[in-house]
N, C-alpha and C positions, 0 to 999 in steps of 0.2 A: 504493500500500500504506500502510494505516493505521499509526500508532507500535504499537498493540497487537499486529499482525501480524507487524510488522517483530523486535518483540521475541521473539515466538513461533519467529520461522524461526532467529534466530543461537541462541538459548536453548541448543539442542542439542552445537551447536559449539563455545560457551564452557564448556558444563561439561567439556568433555575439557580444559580447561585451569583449573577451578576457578573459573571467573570468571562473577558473575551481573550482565548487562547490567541495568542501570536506562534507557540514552534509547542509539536508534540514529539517527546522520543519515547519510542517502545520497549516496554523492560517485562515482557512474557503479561501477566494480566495485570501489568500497575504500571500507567504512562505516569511518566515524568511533563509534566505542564507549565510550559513557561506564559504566563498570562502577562495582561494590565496591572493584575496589582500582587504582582509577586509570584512564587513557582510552588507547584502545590501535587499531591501524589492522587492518583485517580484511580482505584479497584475496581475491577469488573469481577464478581460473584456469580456462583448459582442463587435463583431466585428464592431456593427449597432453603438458605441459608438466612436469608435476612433479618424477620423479624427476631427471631433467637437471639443470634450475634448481638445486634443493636439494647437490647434489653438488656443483655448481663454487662456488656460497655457501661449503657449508661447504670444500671444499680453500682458500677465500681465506682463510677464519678458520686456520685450521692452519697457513697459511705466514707467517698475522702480518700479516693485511691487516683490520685494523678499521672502515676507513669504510665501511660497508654496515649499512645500516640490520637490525640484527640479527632476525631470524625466533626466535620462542618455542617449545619443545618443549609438545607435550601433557606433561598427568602420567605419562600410560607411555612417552614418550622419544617423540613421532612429533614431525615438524618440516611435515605437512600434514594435512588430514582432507576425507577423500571423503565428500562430504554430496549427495544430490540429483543425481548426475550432473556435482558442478562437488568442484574442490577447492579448499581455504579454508588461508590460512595467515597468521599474528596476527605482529603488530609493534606497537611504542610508537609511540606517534603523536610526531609531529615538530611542533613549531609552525612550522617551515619560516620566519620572518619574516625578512623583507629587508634586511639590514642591509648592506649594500655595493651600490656601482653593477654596473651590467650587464657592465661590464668586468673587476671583482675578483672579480665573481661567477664567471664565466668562464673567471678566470686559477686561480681556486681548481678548478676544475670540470677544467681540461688537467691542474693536475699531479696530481691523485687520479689520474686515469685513468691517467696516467705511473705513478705507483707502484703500483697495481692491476696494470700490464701487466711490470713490472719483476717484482713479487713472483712473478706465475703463467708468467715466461717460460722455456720449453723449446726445447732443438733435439730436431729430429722428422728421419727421413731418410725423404727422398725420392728414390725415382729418378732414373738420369737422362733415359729413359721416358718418366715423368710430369710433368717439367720440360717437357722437348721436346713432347710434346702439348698441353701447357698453353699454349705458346707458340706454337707452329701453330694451332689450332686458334683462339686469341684474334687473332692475325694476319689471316688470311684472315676472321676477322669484321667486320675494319675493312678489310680491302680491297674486301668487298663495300660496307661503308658508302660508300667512295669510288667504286666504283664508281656506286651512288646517283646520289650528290652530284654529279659528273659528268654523269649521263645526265638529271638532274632540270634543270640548270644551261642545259644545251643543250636543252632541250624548252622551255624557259622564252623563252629569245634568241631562237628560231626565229618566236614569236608577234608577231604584229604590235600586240596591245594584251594585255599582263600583265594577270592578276586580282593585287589587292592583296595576295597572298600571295607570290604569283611574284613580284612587283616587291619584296616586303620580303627574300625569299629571295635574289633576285639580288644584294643590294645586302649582305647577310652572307655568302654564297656564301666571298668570299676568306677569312675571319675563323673561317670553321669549318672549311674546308679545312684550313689552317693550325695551328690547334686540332690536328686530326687528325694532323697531320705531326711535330708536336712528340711529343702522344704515343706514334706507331710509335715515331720514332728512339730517345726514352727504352725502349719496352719491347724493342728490336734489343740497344740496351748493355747492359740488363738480365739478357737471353739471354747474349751474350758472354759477360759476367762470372760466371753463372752455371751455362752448359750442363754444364763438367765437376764440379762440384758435387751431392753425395748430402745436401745439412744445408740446411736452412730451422729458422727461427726461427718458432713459436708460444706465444701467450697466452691465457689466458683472455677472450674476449671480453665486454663489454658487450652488445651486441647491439641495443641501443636507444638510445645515450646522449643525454642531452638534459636543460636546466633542469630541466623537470617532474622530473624521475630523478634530482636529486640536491637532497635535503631538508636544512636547516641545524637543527640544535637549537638550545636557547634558549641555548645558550655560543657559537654562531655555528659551530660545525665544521659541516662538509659530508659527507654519505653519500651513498653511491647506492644506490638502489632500485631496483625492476622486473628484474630478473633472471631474467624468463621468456625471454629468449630468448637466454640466455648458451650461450656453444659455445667448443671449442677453438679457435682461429684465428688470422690473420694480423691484427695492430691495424689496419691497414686498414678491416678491417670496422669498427672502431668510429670513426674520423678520418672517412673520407670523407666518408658519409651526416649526421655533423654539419656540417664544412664543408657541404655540397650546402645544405644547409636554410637553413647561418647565412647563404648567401651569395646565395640567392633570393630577392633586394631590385631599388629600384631601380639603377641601375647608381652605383658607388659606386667610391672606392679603398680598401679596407680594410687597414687599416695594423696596427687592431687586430688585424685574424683570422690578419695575419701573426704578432703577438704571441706570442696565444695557441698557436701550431703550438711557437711556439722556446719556448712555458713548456713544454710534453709534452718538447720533445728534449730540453730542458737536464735530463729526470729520465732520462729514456727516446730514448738518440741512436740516430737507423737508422745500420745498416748504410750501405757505399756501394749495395746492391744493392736493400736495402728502400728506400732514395732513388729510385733511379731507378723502380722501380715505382710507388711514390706519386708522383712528378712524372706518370707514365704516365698511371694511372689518373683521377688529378685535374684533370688538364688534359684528357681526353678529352671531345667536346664529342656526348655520348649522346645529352643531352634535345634538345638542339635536330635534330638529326639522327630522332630517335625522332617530334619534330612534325612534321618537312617530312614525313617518311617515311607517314605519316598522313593526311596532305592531301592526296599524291600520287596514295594507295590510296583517293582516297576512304572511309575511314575516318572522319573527323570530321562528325558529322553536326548539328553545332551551329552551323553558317553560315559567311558569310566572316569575319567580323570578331572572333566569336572565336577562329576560327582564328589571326588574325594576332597578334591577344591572347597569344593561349598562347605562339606563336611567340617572340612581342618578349619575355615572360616567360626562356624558355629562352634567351633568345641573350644576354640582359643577365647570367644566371647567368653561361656563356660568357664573358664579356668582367672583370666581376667577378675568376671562378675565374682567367682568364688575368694579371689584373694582381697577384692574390697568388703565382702558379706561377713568374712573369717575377722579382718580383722577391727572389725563394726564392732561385731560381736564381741569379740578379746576387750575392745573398750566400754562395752554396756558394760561386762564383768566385772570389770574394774572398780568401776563407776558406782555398781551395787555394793562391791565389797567395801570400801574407803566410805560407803556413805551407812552403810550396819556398822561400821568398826566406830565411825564418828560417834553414831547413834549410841551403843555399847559405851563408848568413853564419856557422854553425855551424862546418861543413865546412872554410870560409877560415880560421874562425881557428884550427883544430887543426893545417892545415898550417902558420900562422905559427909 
């Protein structure tokens, strides 16, 4: 599409906000707009997203949550505009420049989301019903996993010559099993501690969080953007699927990523019961289970070797995700012990 074009198609859109485009540059579904009165970022949406989005935006603005890159009102008060079958909604453009390492960047990026999940958090009640099926029903999905892993394990030993997949599987086989076992027992204590319980904790989620989604102005703050896919929920949604992505490397010890988890709690501390869920969750070892499971069903139809590829991909996640869970965990420990012993020395000295 020509500049001339380009400026024909928003022309319509900008006047519902007074603004006449002089030069549009195209950046995948967010044109950069250089206008009359300044340069301003323009989204184009599915329709199925909008009124959601816009509503948990604005309840963040009303509870006094500013870092979100702020959405413009048309002149008759709308906060999107249905154009063509998509809907379009205008922000200031962010010069977004980089001014901190990948690590400050990051540290700043946990605690927004900490106070973002702080500001919008509520208790919600839940069954206890819906508890108990939530947990049955997540159980016996990892028992069949195990069951699997099991039956995959022993078809593998019984062959006299492994294909490269079966020989790389046999040989994480213990690693993910184990994975799996750490997670039941986390989501068993979690059940305990929670089954007679009718309150769970919900926030406003992110729904996407990620570098790209959080843009710095030219004074260096941090906002987050993309809030199409924002929902009520448990932060979960928004921690894991970061973790999972940041941690999809070669296999590494990340000390950093542990960091970053303890910048979110020191704004935002779980529960003992949201602990043990996210130990659950995050240590459960899916992807790699989801590739064996794949290969097994003949499902991967892209050879041996990248099968094994993908495999060694997921199991280094796996191992990664385990040595930040491990030593999470080595710190909660700690943490209980020094704060019983406190208590203990407390106690002594009121009897003295």
């Amino acid at each position: 599409m020509n500049e001339k074009n380009r400026l024909l198609k928003v022309a319509p859109i900008l006047k519902q906000y007074s603004l006449e485009p002089h030069f549009v540059e195209e950046m995948g579904r967010v044109q950069k707009i250089y206008t009359n009165k300044g340069v301003y970022a323009l989204k184009r949406i599915s329709p199925h997203h909008g009124g959601d989005f816009i509503r948990h935006v604005q309840t963040l603005f009303q509870k006094g949550y500013n870092r979100i890159v702020p959405i413009f009102p048309t002149v008759d008060g709308r906060y999107a505009i249905l154009h063509e079958n998509a809907l379009y909604y205008l922000m200031p453009w962010l010069a977004n420049e980089e001014r901190e390492n990948r690590f400050e960047r990051h540290q700043q990026l946990f605690r927004e989301l900490a106070r973002l999940h702080t500001l919008s958090s509520k208790e919600i009640t839940i069954s206890k019903e819906e508890r108990t099926e939530h947990y049955e029903s997540t159980l016996l999905e990892w028992e069949k996993e195990k069951e699997f892993l099991d039956g995959f394990i022993e078809a593998c030993e019984q062959k006299e010559y492994m294909s490269p997949f079966e020989l790389n599987f046999s040989l994480c086989y213990h690693d993910i099993t184990e994975a799996l076992r750490f997670s039941t027992t986390k989501l068993n204590e979690w059940y305990e501690k929670t089954k007679d319980s009718d309150k769970a904790r919900t926030v406003i989620v992110h729904g996407k969080v990620s570098t790209e989604h959080f843009l710095y102005d030219d004074r260096g703050y941090g906002y987050f953007t993309n809030f199409e896919k924002a929902k009520q929920g448990s932060p979960l949604h928004d921690l894991l699927p970061f973790l999972s992505r940041t941690l999809k490397t070669m296999p590494k010890r990340s000390e950093e990523c542990i960091e970053w988890i303890y910048t979110y709690l020191k704004y935002f501390p779980f529960r003992e019961d949201e602990q043990l869920l996210f130990f659950s969750y995050f240590a459960h070892p899916g992807a790699a289970i989801r590739s064996a499971e794949k290969y097994y069903k003949k499902q991967n139809k892209k050879g041996e070797r990248k099968a094994v590829l993908h495999f060694q991909r997921q199991y280094w996640l796996l191992k990664n995700t385990e040595y930040v869970v491990m030593r999470m965990d080595e710190i909660e420990k700690q943490k209980a012990q020094a704060k019983a012993q406190a208590e203990a020395q407390a106690q002594e000295g009121a009897q003295n």
